[in-house]
C-alpha positions in Angstrom: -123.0 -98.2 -153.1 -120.1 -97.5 -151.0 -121.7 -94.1 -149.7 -124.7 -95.8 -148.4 -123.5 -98.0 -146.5 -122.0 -95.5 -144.8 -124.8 -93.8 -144.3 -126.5 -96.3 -142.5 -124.0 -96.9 -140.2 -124.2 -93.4 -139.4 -128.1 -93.1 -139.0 -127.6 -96.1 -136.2 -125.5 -93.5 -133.5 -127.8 -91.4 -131.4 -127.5 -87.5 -131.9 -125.0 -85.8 -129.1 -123.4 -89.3 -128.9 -121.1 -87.9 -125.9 -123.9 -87.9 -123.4 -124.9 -91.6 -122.9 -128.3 -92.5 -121.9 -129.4 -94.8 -119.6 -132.6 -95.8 -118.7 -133.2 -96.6 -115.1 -136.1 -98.7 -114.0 -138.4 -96.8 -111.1 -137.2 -93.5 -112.3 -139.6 -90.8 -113.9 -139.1 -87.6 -115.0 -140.0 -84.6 -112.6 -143.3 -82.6 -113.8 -142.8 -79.5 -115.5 -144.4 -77.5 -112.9 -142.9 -73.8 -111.3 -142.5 -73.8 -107.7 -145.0 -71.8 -105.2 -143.5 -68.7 -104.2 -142.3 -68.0 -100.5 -145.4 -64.7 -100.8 -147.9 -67.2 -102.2 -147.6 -69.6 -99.3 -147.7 -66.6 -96.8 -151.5 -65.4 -98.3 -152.6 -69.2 -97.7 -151.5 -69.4 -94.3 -153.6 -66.2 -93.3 -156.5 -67.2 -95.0 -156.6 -70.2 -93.2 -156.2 -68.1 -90.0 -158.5 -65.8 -90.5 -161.3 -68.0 -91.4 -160.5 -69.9 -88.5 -160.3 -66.2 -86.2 -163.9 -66.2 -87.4 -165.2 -69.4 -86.6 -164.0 -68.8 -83.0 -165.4 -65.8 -82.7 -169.0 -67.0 -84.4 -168.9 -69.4 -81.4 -168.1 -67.4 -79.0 -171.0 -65.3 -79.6 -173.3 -68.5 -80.0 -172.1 -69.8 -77.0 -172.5 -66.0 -74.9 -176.1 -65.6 -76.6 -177.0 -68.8 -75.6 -176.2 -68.7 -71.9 -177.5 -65.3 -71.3 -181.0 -66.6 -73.4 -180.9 -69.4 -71.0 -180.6 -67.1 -68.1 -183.4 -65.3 -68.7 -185.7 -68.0 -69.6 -184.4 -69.7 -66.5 -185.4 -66.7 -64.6 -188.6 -66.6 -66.0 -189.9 -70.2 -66.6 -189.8 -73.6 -65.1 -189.1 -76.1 -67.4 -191.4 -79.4 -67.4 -189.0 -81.8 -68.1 -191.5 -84.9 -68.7 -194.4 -82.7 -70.7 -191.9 -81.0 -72.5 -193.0 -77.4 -72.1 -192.3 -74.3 -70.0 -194.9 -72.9 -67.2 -194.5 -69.5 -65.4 -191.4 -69.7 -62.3 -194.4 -68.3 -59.8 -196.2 -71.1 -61.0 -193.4 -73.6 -59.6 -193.8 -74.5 -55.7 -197.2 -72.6 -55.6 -198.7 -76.2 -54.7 -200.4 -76.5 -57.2 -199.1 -79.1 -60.1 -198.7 -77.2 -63.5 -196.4 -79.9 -65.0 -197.5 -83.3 -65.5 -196.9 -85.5 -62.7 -196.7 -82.3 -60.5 -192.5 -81.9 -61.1 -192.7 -78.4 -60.3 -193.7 -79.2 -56.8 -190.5 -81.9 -56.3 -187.8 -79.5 -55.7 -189.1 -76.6 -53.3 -188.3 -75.0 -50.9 -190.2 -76.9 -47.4 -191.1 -76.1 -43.8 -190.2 -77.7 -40.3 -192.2 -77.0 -37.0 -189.9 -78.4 -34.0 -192.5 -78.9 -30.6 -189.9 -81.2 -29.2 -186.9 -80.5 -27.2 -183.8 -81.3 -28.4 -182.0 -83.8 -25.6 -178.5 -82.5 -26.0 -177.3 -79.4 -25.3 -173.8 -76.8 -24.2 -173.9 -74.6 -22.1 -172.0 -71.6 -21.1 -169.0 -70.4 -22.6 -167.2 -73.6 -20.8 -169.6 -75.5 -23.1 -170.8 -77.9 -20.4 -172.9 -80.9 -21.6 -176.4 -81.1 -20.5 -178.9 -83.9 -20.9 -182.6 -83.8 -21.2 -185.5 -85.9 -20.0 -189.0 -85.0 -19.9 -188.9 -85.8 -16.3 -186.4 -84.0 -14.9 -185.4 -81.5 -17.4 -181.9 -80.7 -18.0 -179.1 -82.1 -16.2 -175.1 -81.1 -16.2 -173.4 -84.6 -17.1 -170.5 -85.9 -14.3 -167.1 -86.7 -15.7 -167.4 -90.6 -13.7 -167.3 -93.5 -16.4 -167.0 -91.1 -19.4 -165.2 -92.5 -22.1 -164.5 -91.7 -25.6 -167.6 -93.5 -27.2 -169.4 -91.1 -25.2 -167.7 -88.0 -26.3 -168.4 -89.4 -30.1 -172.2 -90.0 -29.5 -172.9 -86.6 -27.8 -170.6 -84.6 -30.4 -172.3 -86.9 -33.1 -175.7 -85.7 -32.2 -174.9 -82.0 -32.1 -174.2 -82.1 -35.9 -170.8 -81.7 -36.9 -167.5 -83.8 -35.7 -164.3 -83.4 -36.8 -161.9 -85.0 -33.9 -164.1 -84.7 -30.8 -162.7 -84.0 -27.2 -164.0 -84.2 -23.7 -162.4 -82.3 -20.8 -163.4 -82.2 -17.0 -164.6 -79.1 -15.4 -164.7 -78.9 -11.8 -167.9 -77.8 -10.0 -166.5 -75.7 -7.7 -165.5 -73.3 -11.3 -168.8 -73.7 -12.4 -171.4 -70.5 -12.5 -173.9 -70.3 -9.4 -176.7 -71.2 -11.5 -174.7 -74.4 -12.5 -173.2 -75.4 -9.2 -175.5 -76.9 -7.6 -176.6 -79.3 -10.0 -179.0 -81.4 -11.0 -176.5 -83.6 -12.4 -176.5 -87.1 -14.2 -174.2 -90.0 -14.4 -173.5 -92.2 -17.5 -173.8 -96.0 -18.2 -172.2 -98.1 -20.5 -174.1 -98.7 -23.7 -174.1 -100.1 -27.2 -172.7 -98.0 -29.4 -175.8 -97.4 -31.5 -177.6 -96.1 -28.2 -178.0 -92.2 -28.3 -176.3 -90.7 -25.7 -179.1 -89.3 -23.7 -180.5 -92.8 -23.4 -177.2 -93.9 -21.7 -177.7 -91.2 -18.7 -178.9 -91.7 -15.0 -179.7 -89.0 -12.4 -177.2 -88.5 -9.7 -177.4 -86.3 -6.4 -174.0 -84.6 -6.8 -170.8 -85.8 -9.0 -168.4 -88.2 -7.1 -165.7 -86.9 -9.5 -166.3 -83.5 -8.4 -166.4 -82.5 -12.3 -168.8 -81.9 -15.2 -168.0 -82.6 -18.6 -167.2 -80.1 -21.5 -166.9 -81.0 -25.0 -165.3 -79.8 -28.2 -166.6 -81.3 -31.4 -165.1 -79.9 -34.1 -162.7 -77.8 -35.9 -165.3 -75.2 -36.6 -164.6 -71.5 -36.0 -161.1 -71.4 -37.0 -159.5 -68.9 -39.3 -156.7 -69.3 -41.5 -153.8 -67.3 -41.8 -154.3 -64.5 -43.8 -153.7 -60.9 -41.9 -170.6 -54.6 -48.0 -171.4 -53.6 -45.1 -172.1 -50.2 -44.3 -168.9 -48.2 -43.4 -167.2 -51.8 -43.5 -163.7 -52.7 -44.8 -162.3 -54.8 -47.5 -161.8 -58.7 -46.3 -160.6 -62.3 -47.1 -162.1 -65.6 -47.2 -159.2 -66.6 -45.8 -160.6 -64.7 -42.2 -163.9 -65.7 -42.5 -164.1 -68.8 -44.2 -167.9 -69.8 -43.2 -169.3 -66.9 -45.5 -170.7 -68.1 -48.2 -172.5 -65.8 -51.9 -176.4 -67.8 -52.2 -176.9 -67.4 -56.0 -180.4 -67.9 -57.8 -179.7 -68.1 -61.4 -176.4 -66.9 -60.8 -177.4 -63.6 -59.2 -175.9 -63.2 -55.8 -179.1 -62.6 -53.3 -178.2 -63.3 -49.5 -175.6 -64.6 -47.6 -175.3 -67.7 -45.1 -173.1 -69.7 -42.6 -171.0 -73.0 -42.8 -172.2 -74.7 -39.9 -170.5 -78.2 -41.0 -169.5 -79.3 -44.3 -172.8 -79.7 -45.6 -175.5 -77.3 -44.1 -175.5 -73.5 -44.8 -177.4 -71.0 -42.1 -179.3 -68.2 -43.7 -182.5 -66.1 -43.8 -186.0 -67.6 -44.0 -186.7 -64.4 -46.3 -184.1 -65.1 -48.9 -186.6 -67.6 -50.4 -189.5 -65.3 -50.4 -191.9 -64.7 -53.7 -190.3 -66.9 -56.7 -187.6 -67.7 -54.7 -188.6 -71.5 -53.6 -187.5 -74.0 -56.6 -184.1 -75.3 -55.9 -182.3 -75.9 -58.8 -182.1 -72.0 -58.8 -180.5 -72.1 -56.1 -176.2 -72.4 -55.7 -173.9 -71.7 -52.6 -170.5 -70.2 -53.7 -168.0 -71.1 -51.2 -164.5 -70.0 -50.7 -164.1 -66.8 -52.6 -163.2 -63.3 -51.5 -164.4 -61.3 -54.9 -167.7 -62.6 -55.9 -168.1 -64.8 -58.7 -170.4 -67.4 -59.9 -168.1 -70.7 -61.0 -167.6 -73.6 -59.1 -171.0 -73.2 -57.1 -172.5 -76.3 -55.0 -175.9 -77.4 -55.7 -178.4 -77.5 -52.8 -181.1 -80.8 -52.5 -182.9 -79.3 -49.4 -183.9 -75.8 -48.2 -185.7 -75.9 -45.2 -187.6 -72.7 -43.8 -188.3 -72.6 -40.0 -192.3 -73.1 -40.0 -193.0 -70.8 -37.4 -191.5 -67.8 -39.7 -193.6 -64.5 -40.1 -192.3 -62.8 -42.4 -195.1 -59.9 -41.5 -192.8 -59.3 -38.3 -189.6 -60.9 -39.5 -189.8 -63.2 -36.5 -187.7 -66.9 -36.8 -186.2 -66.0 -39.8 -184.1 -68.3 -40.3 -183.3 -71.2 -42.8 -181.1 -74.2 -43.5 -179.5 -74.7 -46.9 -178.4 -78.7 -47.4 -175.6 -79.3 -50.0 -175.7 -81.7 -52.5 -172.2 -82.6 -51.7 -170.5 -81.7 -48.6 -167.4 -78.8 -49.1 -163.8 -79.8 -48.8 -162.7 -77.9 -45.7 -159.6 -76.0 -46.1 -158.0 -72.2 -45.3 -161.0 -70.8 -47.3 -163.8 -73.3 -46.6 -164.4 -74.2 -42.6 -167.9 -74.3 -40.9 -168.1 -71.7 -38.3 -169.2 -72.8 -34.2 -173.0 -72.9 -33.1 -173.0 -71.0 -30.2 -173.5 -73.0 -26.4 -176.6 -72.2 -25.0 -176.9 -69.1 -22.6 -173.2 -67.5 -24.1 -173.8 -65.1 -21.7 -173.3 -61.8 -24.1 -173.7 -58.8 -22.5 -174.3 -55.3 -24.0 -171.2 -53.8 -25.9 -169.8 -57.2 -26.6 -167.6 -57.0 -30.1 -169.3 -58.9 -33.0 -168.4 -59.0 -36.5 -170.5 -59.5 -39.7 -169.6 -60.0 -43.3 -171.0 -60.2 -46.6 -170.6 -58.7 -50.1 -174.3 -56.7 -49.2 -174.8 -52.6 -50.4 -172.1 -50.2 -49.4 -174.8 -47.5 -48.9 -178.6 -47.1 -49.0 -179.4 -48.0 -52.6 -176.5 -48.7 -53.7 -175.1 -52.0 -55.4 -173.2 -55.2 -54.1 -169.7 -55.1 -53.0 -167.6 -57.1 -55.5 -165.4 -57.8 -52.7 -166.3 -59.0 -49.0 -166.8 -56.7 -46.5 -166.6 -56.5 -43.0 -167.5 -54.4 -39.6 -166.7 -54.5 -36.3 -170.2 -53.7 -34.2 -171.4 -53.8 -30.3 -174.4 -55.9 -29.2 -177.1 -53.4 -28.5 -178.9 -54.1 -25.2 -182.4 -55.5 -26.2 -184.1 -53.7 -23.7 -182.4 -50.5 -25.2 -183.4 -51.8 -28.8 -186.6 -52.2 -27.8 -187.6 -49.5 -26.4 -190.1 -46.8 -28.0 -187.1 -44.9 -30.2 -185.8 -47.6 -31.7 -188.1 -50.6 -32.7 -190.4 -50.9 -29.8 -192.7 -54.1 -30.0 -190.8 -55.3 -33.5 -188.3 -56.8 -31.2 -189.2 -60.2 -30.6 -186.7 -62.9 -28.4 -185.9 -64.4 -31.2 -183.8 -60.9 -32.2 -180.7 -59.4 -31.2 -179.5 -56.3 -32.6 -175.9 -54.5 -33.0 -174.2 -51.7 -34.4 -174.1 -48.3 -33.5 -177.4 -45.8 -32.8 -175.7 -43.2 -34.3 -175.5 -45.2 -37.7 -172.8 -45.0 -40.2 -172.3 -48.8 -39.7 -174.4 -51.4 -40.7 -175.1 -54.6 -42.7 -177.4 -53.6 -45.5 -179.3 -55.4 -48.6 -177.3 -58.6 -49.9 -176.1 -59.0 -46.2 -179.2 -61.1 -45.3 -178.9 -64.2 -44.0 -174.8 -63.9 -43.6 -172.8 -64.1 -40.4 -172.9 -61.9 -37.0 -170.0 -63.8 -35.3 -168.4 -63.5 -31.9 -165.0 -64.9 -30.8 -165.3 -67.0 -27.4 -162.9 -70.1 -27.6 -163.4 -70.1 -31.4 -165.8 -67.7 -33.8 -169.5 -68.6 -32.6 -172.6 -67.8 -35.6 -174.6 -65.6 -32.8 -177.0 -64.2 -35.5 -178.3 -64.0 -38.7 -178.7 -60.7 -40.7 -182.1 -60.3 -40.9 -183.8 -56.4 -41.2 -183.8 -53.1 -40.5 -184.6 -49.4 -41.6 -182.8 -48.3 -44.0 -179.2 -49.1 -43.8 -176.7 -47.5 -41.4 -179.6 -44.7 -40.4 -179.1 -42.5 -37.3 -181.4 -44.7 -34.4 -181.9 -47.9 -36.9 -178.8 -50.3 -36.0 -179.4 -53.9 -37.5 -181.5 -56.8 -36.4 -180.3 -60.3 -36.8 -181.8 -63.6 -36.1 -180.8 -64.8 -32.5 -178.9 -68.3 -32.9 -179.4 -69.1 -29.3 -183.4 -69.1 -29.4 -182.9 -71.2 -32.4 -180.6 -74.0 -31.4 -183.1 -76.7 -30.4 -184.7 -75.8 -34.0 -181.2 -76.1 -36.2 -180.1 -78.9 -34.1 -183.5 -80.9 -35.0 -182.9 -80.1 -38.4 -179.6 -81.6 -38.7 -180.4 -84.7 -36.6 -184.0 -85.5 -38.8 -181.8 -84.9 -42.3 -178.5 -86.4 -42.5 
């Protein structure tokens, strides 16, 4: 009896009675489970990267194959927006409608006949300011009673203003042809009244002065110091020159002539050329590129252009939103009426146009230094004969080498008077830098009452 009780006492002590267990509430016991290796983690981490490598690459090929799918369509097809289908680009601005409610005829390219005279003019490299009337033609304006508001509402009128000035000009340093007058005086006006309505004719100036205006900032280059035979360039010294694009191709240059409006060729739009959402102006770039182009709302083709005989071609090109001027963005000067060049004067023209007959464009801008060609000398029977209208000038050398050539068209021929003056537009030629053949541009000064009607009926 004695033994088991004993025994029972022992049965009631837990086996390895020297480690004392005590339960904790909140406290479980860690699964049984091996921990990952350092090499296993490793594998995971690059499968994850590699599958994500892939994805990246998957859509970067989407992506590229889309946008070079939608260039081509785009190059070949105008899409009707409200019918929802696509109709041949030659069939878009033919003026006929192919879409329904005739949206392919919305956005195109237009025309403008000017039989008016413009009222305001400069004249003369001293850029004096001349009024019109239909009575007495054009009259030099005397510096008596001029004030600012004038100087805003002339320099207003002539398209772009960016801190206008007036100066006085005595008569006695005026050219013989401008001497002697006829000369008008100025009234005060409202400040809505155009400025030529605010003009009276006068005899002579009291003053003894004639007034000369600066409008604008334009023609300025900042500070930074292909064409045929030309040489490598920066937008930085020509920072009017602008790359037109259709569907992202580079096709012609043009001109800054204020924040807004571009100067080009009338035959840049020619063919399938004539629906504007093809259309973008790349500004401020020395290589050529296609990002950060500005979209165009207007093109507008002189009306009396033939582009038989290549005569008045020349164009307008209104952004949708005007540039931010800046070292490599700034509207070059319209030239005064009656410059005065002479044969053998230096001009300059740029553009990112062939380096050589048949070749391919620059992918950097070019320019060339080239002498105005006398037009009687241009001309005459071994050059162009009859081809040469007034509304041409050419320059460059007869003996060739030097030359604008396909891409140029519609970019810059420049002169520096006060400030760089657009005196022509590229425009034709034979060939490109051929023996005989120099280059034909657009003359600016036969087409200022045109581009200054434009930018007064299209603000």
């Amino acid at each position: 009896m004695s033994t088991d009780t004993w025994l029972a006492e022992e049965s009631n002590r837990p086996l390895n009675s020297r480690q004392q267990v005590v339960v904790r509430p909140g406290r479980k016991r860690k699964p049984m489970t091996a921990p990952n290796s350092q090499k296993g983690k490793s594998s995971s981490r690059k499968r994850v990267l590699i599958t994500v490598l892939m994805v990246l690459v998957v859509l970067g090929i989407l992506v590229t194959a889309g946008y070079f799918i939608t260039q081509l369509i785009n190059s070949k097809y105008f899409f009707c927006s409200w019918s929802v289908k696509f109709i041949p680009l030659d069939k878009a601005c033919d003026g006929m409608a192919d879409c329904s409610g005739g949206e392919d005829e919305l956005t195109c390219v237009t025309n403008m006949t000017v039989n008016t005279t413009f009222p305001v003019r400069l004249v003369s490299k001293q850029s004096i300011l001349q009024i019109y009337s239909a009575g007495t033609g054009w009259r030099s304006v005397c510096s008596e009673d001029w004030t600012q508001q004038h100087t805003e509402k002339a320099c207003q009128q002539l398209g772009y203003t960016y801190k206008p000035v007036s100066s006085t000009i005595s008569v006695r340093n005026l050219s013989s042809s401008l001497k002697t007058g006829p000369f008008s005086g100025v009234r005060v006006a409202a400040e809505t009244t155009p400025i030529y309505q605010t003009v009276i004719d006068r005899q002579v100036c009291n003053s003894g002065s004639v007034i000369s205006l600066t409008c604008s900032d334009c023609g300025e280059r900042g500070r930074s110091d292909r064409i045929v035979g030309g040489v490598d360039a920066s937008i930085e010294e020509w920072p009017w020159q602008v790359s037109l694009q259709q569907n992202g191709q580079h096709t012609c240059g043009g001109s800054l002539v204020s924040p807004r409006w571009v100067v080009t060729a009338a035959h840049c739009f020619s063919g399938s050329k004539k629906e504007l959402s093809r259309w973008q102006v790349v500004s401020g770039r020395t290589y050529m590129g296609t990002m950060g182009g500005s979209y165009v709302d207007r093109i507008i083709l002189n009306g009396h252009y033939n582009a038989a005989r290549n005569d008045y071609d020349l164009a307008m090109m209104r952004l949708t939103k005007p540039i931010t001027v800046g070292n490599s963005r700034r509207p070059v000067c319209l030239p005064p009426n009656n410059l005065g060049l002479k044969s053998g004067d230096t001009m300059t023209v740029t553009g990112w146009g062939y380096q050589e007959e048949k070749g391919k464009v620059s992918p950097v801008l070019q320019k060339a230094t080239l002498p105005l060609i006398d037009s009687d000398q241009c001309s005459s029977l071994t050059v162009y004969g009859s081809s040469i209208t007034p509304r041409m000038l050419c320059a460059g050398y007869l003996k060739g080498k030097v030359d604008a050539c396909q891409g140029d068209s519609g970019g810059p021929l420049v002169y520096l008077s006060e400030q760089w003056q657009l005196v022509g537009v590229v425009s034709w030629g034979i060939g490109c830098g051929r023996e005989g053949k120099p280059g034909v541009y657009c003359n600016v000064d036969d087409m200022l009452n045109w581009i200054h009607t434009v930018l007064e009926k299209n603000p």
